[in-house]
GUDRENDO-569591 format. One record per residue (C-alpha): z, y, x. Coordinates in steps of 0.05 Angstrom, whole numbers, padded with zeros to 5 digits, always signed. Each point is the difference from the previous one (the first is absolute). Layout:
REM residues N
ZYX ...
//
This chain:
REM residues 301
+02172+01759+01917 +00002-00073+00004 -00051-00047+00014 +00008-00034-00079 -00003+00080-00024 -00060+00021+00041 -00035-00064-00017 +00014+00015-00086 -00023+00073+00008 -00057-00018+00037 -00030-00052-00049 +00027+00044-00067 -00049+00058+00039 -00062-00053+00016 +00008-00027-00066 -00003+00078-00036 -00055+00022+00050 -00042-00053-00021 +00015-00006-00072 -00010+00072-00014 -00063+00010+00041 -00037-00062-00037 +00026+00038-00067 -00032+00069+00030 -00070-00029+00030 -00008-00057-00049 +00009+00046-00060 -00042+00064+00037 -00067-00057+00013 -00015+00005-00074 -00009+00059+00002 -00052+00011+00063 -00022-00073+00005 -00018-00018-00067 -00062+00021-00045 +00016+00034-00065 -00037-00056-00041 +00024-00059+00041 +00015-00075-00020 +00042-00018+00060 +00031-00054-00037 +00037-00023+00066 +00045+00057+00002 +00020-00007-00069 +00062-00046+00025 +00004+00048+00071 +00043+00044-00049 +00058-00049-00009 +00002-00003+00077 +00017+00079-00014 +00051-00014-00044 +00038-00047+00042 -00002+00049+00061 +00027+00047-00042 +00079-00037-00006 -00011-00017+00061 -00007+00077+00032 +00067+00016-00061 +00039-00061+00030 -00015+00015+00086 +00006+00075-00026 +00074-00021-00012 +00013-00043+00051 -00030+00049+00055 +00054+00062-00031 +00053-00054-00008 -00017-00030+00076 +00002+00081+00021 +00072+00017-00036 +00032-00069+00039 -00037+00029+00060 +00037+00067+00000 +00063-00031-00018 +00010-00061+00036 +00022-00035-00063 -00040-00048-00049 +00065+00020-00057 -00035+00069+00009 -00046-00018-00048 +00062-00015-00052 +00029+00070+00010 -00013+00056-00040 +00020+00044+00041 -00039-00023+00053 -00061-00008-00043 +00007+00070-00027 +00015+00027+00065 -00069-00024+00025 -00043+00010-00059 +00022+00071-00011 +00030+00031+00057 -00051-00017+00054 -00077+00028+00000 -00019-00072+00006 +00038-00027-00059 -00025+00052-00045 -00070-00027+00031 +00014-00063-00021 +00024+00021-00066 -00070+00029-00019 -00040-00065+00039 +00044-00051-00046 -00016+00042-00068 -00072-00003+00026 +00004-00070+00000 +00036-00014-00057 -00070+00043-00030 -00040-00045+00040 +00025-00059-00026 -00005+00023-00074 -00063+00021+00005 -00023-00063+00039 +00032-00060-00044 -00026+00046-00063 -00065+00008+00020 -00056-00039-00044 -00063+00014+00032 -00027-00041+00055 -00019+00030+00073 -00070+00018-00023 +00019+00056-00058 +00015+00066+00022 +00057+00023-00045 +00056+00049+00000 +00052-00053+00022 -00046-00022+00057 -00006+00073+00021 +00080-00002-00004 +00016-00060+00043 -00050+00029+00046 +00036+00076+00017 +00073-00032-00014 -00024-00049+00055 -00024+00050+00052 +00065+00052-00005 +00033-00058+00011 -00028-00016+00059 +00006+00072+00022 +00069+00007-00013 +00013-00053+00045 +00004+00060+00051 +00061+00028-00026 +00040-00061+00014 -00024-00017+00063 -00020+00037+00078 -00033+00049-00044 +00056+00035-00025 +00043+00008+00060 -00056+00056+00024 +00009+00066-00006 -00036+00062-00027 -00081+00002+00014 +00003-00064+00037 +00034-00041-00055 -00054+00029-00046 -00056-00021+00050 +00035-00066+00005 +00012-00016-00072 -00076+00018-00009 -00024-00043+00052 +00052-00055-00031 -00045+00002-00066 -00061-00007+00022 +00018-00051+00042 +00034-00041-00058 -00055+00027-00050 -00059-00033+00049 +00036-00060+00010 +00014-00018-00073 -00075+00018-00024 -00026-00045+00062 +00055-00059-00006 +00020-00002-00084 -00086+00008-00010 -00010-00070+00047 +00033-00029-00054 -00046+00006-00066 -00053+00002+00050 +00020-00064+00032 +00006-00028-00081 -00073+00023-00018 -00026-00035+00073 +00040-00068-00015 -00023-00007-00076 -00077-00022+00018 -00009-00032-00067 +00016+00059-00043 -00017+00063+00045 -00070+00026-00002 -00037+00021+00061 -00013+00071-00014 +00071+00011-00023 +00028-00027+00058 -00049+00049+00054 +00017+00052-00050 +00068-00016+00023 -00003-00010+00068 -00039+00068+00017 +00053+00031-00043 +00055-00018+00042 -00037+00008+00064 -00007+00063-00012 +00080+00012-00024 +00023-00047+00059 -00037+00047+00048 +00036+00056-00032 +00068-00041+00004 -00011-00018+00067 -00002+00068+00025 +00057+00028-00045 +00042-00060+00036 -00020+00027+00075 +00016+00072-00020 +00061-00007-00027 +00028-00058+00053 -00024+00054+00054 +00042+00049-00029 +00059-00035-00007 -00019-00037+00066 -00008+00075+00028 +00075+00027-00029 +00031-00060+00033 -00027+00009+00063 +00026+00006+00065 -00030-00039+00054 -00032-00065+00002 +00050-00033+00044 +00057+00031-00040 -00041-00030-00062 -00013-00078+00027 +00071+00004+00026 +00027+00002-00078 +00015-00048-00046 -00045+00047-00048 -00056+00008+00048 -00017-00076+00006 +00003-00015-00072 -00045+00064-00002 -00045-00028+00042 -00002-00071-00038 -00026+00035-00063 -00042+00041+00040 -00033-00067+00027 -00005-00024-00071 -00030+00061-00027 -00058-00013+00059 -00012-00075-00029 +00003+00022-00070 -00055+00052+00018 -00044-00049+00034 +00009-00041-00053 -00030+00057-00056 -00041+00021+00052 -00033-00070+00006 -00001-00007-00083 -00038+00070-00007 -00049+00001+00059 -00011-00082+00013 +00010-00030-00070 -00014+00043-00053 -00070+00024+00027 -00017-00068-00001 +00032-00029-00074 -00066+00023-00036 -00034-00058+00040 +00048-00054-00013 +00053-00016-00039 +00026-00049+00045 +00028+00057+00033 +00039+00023-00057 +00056-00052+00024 +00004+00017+00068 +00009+00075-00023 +00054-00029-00050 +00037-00031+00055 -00003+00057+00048 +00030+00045-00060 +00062-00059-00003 +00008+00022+00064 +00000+00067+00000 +00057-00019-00055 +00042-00038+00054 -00007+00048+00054 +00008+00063-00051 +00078-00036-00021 +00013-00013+00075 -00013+00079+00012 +00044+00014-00057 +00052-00035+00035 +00002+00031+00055 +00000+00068-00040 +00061-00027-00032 +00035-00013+00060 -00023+00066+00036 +00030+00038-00056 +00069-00031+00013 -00001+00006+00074 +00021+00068+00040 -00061+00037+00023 +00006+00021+00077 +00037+00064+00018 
//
């Protein structure tokens, strides 16, 4: 692969990541993080940030399949040939993969852009960008490391690939109504925004350890030896978003046990909490990243 071809898959798999993980965990906080009778009148515009994730997850969605056919082939006029394009869509495991993840989000995008309701209103579309969202994340595992596992272990591995992706989306796309809700001061009560915060707390604690038990098992299948490991292209990058992951944890870590205990005292503090969320953004992207470069990069004999 060239250094121009690595560099376009790379960013079309960072951009997807991302895109469809604020789609999952933005549309899912509604539905934990919200009372049923709830004004919320901040989030009423968080909805249109939905909708523009949404062509942006269809749009990387094609440019990470198209970036993975000129991969295999050597040849950007790949993407011109029908044969070629058949070839890969429908004679490969992958490309019949990617045939069900593009008509996913060609429903993802319908159901996005025709959505009426605002984030706060739990209706049947919401409930449908929400699933669509998450087996897309899951079926992520069928066109990456995942997949080239056989029998129990690739079961065990594709399992431990969800609930890693699952955790991380519910924890990373829920920062970002949450981080809305924190920034809007003038317009977002007090109670609504504890409400809130213990809400996702609670989730995030639940994400968090979905992440470690799934990285850990697909940590665990990869596994040789530690020098064999930090001697790999694969293994530094893994340790990079392992780092990350730490500092994104001592960041939540800090929010729920330093912060949050004491918001009821003083709103003052309800900045500072906003700006540690910000960055929990930034650091959450930068993991993502890395993912999206791990996933490209051959994992160690």
């Amino acid at each position: 692969m060239t250094d121009a071809g690595f560099a376009a898959l790379a960013a079309a798999r960072w951009i997807h990541f991302a895109s469809v993980m604020l789609i999952f965990g933005g549309s899912l906080f509604a539905f934990y993080a919200l009372p049923r009778q709830t004004a919320a009148p901040e989030l009423a515009d968080a909805r249109g940030l939905l909708r523009l994730a949404a062509p942006i997850a269809f749009v990387s969605g094609i440019a990470w399949a198209g970036a993975s056919l000129v991969n295999i082939t050597g040849e950007a006029d790949s993407l011109l040939d029908r044969q070629a394009l058949s070839a890969f869509l429908f004679e490969t495991g992958f490309g019949r993969a990617w045939v069900v993840r593009l008509a996913g989000l060609l429903v993802l995008l319908i159901a996005a852009l025709s959505l009426r309701a605002d984030l706060r209103e739990r209706t049947f579309g919401a409930v449908l960008i929400t699933i669509v969202a998450a087996l897309l994340l899951v079926s992520q595992a069928w066109i990456g490391h995942p997949a080239a596992a056989t029998g129990a272990e690739r079961n065990l591995i594709i399992a431990g690939y969800a609930l890693h992706v699952l955790g991380a989306g519910a924890w990373l796309g829920g920062l970002v109504p949450l981080s809305w809700m924190l920034r809007e001061r003038e317009r977002a009560r007090g109670d609504e925004v504890e409400f809130a915060l213990q809400r996702f707390s609670a989730v995030g604690m639940l994400a968090i350890l979905s992440i470690l038990a799934g990285g850990l098992v697909n940590a665990w299948a990869r596994w040789n030896s530690f020098d064999v490991v930090l001697s790999s292209a694969w293994g530094k990058i893994l340790i990079v978003k392992a780092v990350g992951f730490v500092a994104l944890l001592a960041l939540a870590f800090a929010n729920r046990f330093v912060l949050m205990p004491r918001l009821a005292e003083t709103g003052a503090l309800r900045g500072k909490l906003a700006r540690n969320v910000a960055a929990e953004q930034a650091l959450g992207l930068a993991v993502l990243a890395a993912a999206a470069v791990l996933g490209i990069l051959p994992p160690p004999a």
